[in-house]
C-alpha positions in Angstrom: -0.5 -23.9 -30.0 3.3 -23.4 -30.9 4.3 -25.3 -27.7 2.8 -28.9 -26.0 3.8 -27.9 -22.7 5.4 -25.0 -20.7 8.6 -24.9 -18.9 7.6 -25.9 -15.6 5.4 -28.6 -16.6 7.7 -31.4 -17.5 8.5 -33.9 -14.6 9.4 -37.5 -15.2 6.5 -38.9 -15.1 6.6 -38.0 -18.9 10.1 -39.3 -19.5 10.6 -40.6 -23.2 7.5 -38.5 -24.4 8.4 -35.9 -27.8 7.0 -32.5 -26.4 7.7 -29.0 -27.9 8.4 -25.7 -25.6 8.8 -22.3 -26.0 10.2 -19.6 -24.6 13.2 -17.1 -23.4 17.0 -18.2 -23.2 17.7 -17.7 -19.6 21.4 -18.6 -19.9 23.2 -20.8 -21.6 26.7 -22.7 -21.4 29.0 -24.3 -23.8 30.6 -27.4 -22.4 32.4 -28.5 -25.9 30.6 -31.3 -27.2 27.1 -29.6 -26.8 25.2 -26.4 -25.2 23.3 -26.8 -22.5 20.0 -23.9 -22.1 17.8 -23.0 -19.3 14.6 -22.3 -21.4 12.2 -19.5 -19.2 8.3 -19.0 -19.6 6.4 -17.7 -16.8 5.8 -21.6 -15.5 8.9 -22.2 -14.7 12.5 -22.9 -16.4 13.5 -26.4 -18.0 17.0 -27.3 -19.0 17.5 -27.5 -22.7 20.6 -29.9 -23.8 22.1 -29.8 -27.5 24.0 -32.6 -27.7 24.5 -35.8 -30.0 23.1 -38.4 -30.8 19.5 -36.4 -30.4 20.8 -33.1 -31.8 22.0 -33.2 -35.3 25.0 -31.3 -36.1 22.8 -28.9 -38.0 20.7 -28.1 -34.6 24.0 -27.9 -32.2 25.3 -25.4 -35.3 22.2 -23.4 -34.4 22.3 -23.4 -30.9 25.9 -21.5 -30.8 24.1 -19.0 -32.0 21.5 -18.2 -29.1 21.9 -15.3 -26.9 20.2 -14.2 -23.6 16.7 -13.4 -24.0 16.3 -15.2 -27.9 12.7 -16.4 -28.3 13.1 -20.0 -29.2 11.0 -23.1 -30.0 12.5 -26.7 -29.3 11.1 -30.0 -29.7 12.9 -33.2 -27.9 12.6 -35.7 -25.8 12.1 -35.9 -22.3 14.9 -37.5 -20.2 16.3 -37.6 -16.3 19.3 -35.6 -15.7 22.6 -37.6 -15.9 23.6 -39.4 -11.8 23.9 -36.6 -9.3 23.0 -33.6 -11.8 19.5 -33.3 -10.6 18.8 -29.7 -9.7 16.5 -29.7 -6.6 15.9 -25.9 -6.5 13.8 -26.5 -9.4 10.5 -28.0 -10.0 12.0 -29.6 -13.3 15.1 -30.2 -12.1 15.4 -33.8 -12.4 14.5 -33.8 -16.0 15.9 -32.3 -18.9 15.0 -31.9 -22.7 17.1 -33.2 -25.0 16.9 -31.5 -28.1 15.9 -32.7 -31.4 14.5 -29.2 -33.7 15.2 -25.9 -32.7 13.2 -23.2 -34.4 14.5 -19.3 -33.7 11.6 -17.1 -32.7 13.2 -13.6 -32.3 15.9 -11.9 -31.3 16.6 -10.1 -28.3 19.2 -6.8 -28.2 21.6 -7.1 -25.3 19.2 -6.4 -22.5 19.8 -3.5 -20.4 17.5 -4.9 -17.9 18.8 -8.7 -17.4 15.2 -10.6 -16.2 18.0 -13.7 -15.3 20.2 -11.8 -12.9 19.5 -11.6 -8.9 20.0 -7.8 -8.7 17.4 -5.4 -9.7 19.1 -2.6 -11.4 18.0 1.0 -10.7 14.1 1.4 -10.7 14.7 4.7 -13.6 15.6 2.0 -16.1 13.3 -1.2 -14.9 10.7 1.5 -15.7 12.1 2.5 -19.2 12.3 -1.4 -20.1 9.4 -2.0 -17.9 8.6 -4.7 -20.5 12.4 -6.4 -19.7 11.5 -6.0 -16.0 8.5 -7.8 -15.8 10.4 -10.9 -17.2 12.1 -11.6 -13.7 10.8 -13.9 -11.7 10.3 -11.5 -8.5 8.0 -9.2 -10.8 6.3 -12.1 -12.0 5.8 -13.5 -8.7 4.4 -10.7 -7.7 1.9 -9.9 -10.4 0.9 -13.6 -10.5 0.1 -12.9 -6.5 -2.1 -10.0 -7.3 -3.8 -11.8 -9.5 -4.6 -14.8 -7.1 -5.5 -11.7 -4.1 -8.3 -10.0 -6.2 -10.0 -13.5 -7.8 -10.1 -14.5 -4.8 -11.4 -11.2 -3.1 -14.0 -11.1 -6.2 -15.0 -15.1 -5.3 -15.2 -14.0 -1.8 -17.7 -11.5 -2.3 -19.5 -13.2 -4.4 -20.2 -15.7 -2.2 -21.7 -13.2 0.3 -24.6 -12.3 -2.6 -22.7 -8.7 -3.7 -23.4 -7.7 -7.2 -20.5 -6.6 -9.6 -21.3 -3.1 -11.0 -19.2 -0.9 -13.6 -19.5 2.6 -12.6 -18.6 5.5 -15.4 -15.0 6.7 -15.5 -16.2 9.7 -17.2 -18.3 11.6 -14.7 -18.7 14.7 -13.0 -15.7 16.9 -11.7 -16.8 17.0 -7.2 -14.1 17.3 -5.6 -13.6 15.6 -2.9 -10.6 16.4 -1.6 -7.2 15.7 -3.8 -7.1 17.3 -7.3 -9.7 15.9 -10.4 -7.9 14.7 -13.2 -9.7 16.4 -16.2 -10.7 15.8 -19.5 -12.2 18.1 -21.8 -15.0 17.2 -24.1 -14.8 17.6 -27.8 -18.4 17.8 -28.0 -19.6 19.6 -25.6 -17.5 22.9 -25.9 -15.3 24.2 -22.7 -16.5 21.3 -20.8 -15.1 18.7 -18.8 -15.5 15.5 -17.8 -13.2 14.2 -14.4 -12.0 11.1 -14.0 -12.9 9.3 -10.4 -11.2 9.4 -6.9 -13.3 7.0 -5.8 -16.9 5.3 -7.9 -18.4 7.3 -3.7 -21.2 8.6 -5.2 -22.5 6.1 -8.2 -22.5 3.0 -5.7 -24.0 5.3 -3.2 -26.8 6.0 -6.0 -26.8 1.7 -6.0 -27.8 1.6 -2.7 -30.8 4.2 -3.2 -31.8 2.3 -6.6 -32.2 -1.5 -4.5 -28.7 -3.0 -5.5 -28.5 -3.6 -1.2 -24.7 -5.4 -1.8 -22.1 -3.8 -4.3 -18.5 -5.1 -5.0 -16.2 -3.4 -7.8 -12.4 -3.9 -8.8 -12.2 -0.2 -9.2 -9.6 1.7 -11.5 -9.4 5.5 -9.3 -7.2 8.8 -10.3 -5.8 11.5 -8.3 -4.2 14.7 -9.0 -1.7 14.7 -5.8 1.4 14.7 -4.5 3.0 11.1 -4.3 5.3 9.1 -2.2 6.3 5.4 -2.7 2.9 4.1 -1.5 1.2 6.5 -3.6 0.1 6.5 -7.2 -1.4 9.1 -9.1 -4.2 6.3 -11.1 -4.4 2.5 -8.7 -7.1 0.5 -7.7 -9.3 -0.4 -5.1 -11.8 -3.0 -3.6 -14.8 -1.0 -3.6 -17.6 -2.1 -1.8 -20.9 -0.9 -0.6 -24.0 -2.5 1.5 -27.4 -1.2 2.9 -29.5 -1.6 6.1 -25.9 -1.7 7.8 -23.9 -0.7 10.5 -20.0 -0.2 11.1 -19.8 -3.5 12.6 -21.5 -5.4 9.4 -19.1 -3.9 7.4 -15.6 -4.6 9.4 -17.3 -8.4 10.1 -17.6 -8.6 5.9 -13.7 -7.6 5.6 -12.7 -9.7 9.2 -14.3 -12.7 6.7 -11.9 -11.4 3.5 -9.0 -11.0 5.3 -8.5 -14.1 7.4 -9.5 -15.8 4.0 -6.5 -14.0 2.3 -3.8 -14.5 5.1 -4.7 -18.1 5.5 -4.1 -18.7 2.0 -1.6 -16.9 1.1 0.7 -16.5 3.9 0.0 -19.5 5.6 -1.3 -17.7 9.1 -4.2 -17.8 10.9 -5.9 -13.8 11.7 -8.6 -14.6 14.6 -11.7 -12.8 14.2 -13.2 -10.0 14.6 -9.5 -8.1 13.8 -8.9 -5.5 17.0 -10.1 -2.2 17.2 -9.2 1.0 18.5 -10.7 4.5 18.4 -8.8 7.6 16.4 -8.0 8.6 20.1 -6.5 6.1 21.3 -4.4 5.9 18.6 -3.4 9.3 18.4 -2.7 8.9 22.9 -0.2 5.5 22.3 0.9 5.6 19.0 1.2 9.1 17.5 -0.5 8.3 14.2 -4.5 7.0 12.6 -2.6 4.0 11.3 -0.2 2.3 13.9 2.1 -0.4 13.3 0.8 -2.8 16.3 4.3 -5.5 15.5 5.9 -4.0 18.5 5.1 -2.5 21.5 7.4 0.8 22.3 3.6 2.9 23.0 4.0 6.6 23.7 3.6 7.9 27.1 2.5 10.9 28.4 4.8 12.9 31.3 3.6 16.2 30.8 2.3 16.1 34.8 5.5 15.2 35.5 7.3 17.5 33.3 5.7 20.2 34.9 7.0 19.2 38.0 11.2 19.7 36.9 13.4 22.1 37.1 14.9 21.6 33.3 13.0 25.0 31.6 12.0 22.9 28.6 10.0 20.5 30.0 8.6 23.0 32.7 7.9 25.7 30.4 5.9 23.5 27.4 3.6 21.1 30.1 2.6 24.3 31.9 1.8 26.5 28.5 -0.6 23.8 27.1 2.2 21.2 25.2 2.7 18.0 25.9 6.0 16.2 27.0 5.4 12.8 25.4 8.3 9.5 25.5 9.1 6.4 24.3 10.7 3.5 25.9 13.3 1.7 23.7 14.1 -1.3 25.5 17.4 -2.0 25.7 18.4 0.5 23.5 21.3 1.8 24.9 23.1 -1.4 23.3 21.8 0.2 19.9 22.8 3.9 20.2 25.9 5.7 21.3 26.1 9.2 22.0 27.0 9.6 18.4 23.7 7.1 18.1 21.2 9.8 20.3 22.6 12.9 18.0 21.4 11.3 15.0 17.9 10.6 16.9 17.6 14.2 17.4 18.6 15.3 13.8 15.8 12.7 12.7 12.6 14.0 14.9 14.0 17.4 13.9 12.4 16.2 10.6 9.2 16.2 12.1 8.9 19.5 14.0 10.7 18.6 17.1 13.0 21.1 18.7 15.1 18.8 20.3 15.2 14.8 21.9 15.7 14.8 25.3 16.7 11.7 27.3 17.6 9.5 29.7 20.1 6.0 30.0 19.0 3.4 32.6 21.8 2.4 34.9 22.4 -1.0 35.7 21.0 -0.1 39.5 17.6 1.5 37.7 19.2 5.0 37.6 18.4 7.6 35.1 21.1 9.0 33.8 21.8 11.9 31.5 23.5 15.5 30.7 19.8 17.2 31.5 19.4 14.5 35.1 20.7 17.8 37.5 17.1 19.6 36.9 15.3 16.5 38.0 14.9 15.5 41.5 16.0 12.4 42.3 12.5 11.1 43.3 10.9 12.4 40.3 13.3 10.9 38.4 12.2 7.8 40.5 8.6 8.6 38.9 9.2 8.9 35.7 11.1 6.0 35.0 7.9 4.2 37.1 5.6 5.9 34.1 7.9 4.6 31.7 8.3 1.2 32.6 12.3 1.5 32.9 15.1 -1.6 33.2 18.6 -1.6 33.1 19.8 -0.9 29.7 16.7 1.1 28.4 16.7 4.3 26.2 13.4 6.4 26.7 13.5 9.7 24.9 11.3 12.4 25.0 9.7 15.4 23.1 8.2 18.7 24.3 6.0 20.1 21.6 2.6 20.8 20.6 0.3 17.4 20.8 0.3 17.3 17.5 4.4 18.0 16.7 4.6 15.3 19.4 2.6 12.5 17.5 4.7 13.2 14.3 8.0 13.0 15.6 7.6 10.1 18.5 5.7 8.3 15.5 8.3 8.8 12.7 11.1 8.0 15.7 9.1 4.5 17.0 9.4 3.0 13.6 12.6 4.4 12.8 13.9 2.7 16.3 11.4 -0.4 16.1 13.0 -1.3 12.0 16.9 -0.5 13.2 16.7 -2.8 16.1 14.7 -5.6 14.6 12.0 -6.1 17.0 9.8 -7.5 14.4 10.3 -10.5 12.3 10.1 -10.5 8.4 7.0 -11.3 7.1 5.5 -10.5 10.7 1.8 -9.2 9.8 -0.5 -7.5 11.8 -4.0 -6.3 11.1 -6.6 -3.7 13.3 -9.4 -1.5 13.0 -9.3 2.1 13.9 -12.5 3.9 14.4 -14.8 6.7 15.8 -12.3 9.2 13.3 -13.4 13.3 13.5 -15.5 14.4 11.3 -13.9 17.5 10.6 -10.5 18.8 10.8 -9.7 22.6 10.6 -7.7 24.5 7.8 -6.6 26.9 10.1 -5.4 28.9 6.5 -8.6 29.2 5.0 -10.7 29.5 8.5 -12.7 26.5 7.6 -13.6 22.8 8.7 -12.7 20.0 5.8 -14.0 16.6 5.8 -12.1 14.1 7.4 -12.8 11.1 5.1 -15.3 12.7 2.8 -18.2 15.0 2.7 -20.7 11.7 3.0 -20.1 10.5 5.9 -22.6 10.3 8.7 -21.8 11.9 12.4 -22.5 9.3 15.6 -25.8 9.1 16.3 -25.1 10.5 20.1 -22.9 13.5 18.2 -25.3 14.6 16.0 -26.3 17.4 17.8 -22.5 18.5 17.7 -23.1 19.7 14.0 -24.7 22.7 15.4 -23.1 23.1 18.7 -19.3 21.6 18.4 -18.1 20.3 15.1 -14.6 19.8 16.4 -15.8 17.2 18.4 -18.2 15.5 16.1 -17.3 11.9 15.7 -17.9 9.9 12.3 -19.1 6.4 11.7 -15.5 6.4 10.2 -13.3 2.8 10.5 -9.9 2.7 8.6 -8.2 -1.1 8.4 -4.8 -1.0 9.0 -1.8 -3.5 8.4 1.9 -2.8 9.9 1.2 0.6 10.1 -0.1 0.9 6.5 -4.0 2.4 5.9 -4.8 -0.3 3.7 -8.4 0.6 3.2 -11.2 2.5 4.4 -14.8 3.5 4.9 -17.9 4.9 6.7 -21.7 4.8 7.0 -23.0 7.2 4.1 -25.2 10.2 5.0 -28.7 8.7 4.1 -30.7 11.9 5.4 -31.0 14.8 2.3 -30.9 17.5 5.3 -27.9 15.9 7.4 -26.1 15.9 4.4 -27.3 19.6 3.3 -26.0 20.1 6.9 -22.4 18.9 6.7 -21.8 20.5 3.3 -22.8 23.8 4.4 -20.2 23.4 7.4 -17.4 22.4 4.7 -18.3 25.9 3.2 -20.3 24.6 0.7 -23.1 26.9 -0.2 -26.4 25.6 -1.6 -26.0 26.7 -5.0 -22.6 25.4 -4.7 -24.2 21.8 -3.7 -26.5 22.1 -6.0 -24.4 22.3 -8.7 -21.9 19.7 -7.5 -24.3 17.6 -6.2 -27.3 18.1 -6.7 -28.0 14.7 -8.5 -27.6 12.8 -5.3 -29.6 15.6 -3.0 -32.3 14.6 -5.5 -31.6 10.8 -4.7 -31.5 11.1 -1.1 -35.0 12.0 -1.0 -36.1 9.0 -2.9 -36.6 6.0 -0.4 -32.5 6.3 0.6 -31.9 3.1 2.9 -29.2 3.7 5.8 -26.1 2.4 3.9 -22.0 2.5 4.3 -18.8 0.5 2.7 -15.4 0.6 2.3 -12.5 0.6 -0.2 -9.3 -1.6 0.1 -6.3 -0.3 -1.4 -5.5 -3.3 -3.9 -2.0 -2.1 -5.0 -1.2 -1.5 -1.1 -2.3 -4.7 -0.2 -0.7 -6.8 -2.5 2.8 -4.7 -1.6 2.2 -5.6 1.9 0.7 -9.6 1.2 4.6 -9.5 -0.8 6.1 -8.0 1.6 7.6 -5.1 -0.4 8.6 -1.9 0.1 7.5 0.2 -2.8 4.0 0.2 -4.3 5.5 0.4 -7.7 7.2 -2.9 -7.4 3.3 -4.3 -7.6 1.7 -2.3 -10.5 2.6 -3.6 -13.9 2.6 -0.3 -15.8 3.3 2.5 -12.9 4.3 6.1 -12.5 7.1 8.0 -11.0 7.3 9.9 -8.0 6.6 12.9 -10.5 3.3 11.3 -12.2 5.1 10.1 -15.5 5.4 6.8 -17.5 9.5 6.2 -18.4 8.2 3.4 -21.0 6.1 5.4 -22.9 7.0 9.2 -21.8 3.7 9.8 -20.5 2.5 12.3 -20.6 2.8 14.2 -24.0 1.9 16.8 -26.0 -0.6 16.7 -28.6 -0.5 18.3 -32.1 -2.3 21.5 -32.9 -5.3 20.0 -34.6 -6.7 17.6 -31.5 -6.5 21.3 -29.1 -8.3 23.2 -31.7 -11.2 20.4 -31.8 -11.4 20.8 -27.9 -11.3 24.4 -28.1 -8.1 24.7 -25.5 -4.8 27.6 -26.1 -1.9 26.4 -23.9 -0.3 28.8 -22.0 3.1 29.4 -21.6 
């Protein structure tokens, strides 16, 4: 090794000893008679001092010449910091090195992207010197953290007898949803591999072939639209486990997750996590994955907006719409008139026609331009329904159920994150379950999965496939964390004719299945135990275990918003020779 020890090793416990470090320059200051450094490896940063009688003239010569970001080596002794020059915010701060050699590794450019400096510049160029960014210490924290998160997630599950399987990441193009990323095969002429959404089907296959308890740290691609929690290739937690039901599973990942949250956050998540059905959710908070921090639940008035004289209200509760609210306690300390405008431009976002809503007077009072088409007894009920004190905001929207969940949703954690009424680091984690099976494309007249094509109805709705699809429940459980889905799974179809079943209401035909999937048709009829898993969103979970607010700020190497690599200007075109061996003409 070029180095004895690294940069925050040294303590003085080795005071006296000769030791040898390498590293970056993090900064460096010239006080006359010598230079002092702070050296930077990945460890930690010690101070570096040039300065006679240790340092010959020749060395302190040298060390004038250092810039930020040189790659040095340095040999010297170890010594305590001069009386009262101890530097408590570091781990080595009551030692420094005092230089004897000093060897010159490399040079460094003037870094665009400063790893010593407390700002972040703009993400464009941390991703063009992605290299430079992952020199500061927040990056590093963070990658050293997803590090710890998935050994320990791999220990975990290895304790609990599951088997680490590779599964191809060449396979067969079955959509499942989101786009296929393809890749064409040079030997096999106009044909194409995909790369996975998901290993679904191959540790499904593992389940059929006796492997009952599968775990994978799986790399996944998808062809879709992204936003900052979304990345075009990530990677997931996949596991899978027979002779199962939903509770084994969520009881497995109640078990991973207290495990993760003790250690690394330092709390204490009591067990089995909450749970809540896809209805419920949907009824008090608008959304499949709520952010359970805060309270401010959605409340239905429609029965009492069809009782009021203001046409809005009257006119959507008694056409089928619903007339939904929120409470913000206290919030008319938060927003002015000026405040409530802004409100409405926001949920207008979402669908919303309009915000209406009301103030609460200091004698309980509702008060508000839209007041005069209430009577004052209903008035009286509906700030009852709504739980209403002095000093309380509760706003309201009159839409279409599901125009109501969007905008009350998107306007609850738009409130709950301007008035703080969660604390930083604050983490919360819950189950939702019992999801549809199906939701309808209402453009193309047809039911689509609502996880995936695999999973298996309720027992007690299986009829519903025949009778009522729209109101066939799945054995469907998402895990959610401050309103983030941060993973997700069901109970696999196990029955070759359920599953012929369910495709053939997705409007897959049996050719059509045959051809897609015909390979697992086959498998299902070949001793198939009752099986189901999940998948946890690694790069998700280690954003929210860091508390960040951009999944990008936890992948080492990741994408833009528009799928492409700013380091390495991926992707790229290829020359003429490598299309003409796959047998592909662009088009224009």
């Amino acid at each position: 090794m070029l180095r004895t020890h690294t940069c925050g090793q040294l303590s003085e416990k080795l005071e006296g000893e000769t030791v040898t470090l390498c590293g970056w320059v993090d900064s460096y200051r010239d006080h006359g008679g010598g230079l002092f450094v702070d050296l930077r490896d990945r460890y930690g940063i010690t101070q570096v001092v040039f300065n006679p009688p240790d340092s010959t003239s020749e060395v302190i010569e040298a060390s004038k010449s250092l810039r930020a970001e040189y790659v040095i080596r340095v040999t010297g002794k170890v010594a305590p910091r001069p009386e009262g020059m101890a530097n408590k915010r570091l781990a080595t701060g009551a030692i420094e090195l005092r230089a004897t050699t000093l060897e010159l590794l490399n040079k460094c450019l003037t870094p665009p992207v400063s790893p010593s400096s407390d700002e972040a510049p703009g993400e464009d160029l941390r991703l063009k010197y992605r290299y430079l960014d992952l020199r500061r210490a927040e990056m590093q924290k963070t990658m050293l953290l997803r590090a710890a998160l998935i050994k320990d997630m791999r220990d975990y599950f290895a304790e609990h007898d599951f088997v680490d399987v590779e599964t191809p990441i060449l396979g067969r193009s079955t959509p499942e949803g989101a786009r296929d990323y393809l890749v064409p095969s040079r030997v096999h002429r106009n044909m194409f591999y995909a790369l996975p959404q998901s290993p679904q089907l191959y540790k499904q296959i593992l389940m059929i072939a006796g492997y009952d308890r599968y775990i994978q740290v799986a790399r996944c691609f998808r062809d879709e639209d992204l936003r900052a929690d979304r990345q075009p290739e990530f990677t997931q937690l996949d596991a899978e486990m027979s002779f199962v039901d939903s509770n084994d599973v969520m009881g497995i990942i109640d078990g991973l997750i207290a495990g993760l949250a003790k250690k690394h956050l330092g709390i204490e998540v009591a067990t089995p996590l909450p749970r809540m059905t896809y209805d419920e959710a949907m009824e008090r908070y608008g959304h499949d994955a709520p952010d359970l921090r805060f309270g401010m639940e959605i409340v239905d008035c429609t029965d009492l907006a069809a009782e009021a004289e203001f046409r809005v209200f009257h006119s959507v509760a008694t056409s089928g719409g619903r007339v939904r609210a929120i409470n913000a306690k206290k919030g008319t300390e938060q927003y002015s008139r000026r405040g409530i405008d802004g409100l409405t431009e926001f949920v207008g976002e979402y669908g919303a026609k309009g915000l209406a809503w009301f103030r609460v007077e200091e004698d309980g009072s509702l008060n508000s331009t839209i007041a005069k088409n209430f009577t004052p007894e209903l008035l009286k009920r509906i700030g009852e329904r709504l739980n209403a004190e002095p000093g309380d905001l509760l706003l309201f929207v009159a839409d279409s159920f599901a125009v109501t969940c969007k905008a009350l949703y998107a306007l609850r954690s738009k409130i709950a994150r301007e008035m703080k009424l969660y604390e930083p680091g604050q983490m919360n984690f819950s189950w939702v379950v019992e999801f549809p099976m199906f939701e309808r494309d209402e453009e193309e007249a047809r039911w689509q999965a609502m996880h995936h094509p695999f999973t298996a109805p309720r027992d007690q709705d299986l009829e519903l496939l025949d009778t009522d699809p729209g109101n066939c429940r799945a054995k469907a459980y998402d895990l959610v964390v401050n309103g983030y889905e941060a993973g997700g799974g069901t109970i696999r179809i196990h029955d070759n004719k359920i599953q012929s079943k369910v495709f053939s209401l997705l409007g897959i035909d049996e050719e059509t299945a045959k051809d897609r999937f015909g390979f697992l048709l086959d498998a299902l009829q070949y001793g198939a135990p009752p099986h189901g898993g999940i998948a946890l969103g690694i790069d998700r979970c280690v954003m929210l275990f860091a508390q960040l607010e951009n999944i990008r700020d936890c992948i080492a190497f990741p994408k833009t918003q528009k799928a492409t690599d700013l380091m390495t200007e991926a992707p790229g075109e290829v020359d003429a020779k490598q299309l003409r061996e796959l047998a592909i003409k662009l088009v224009e």
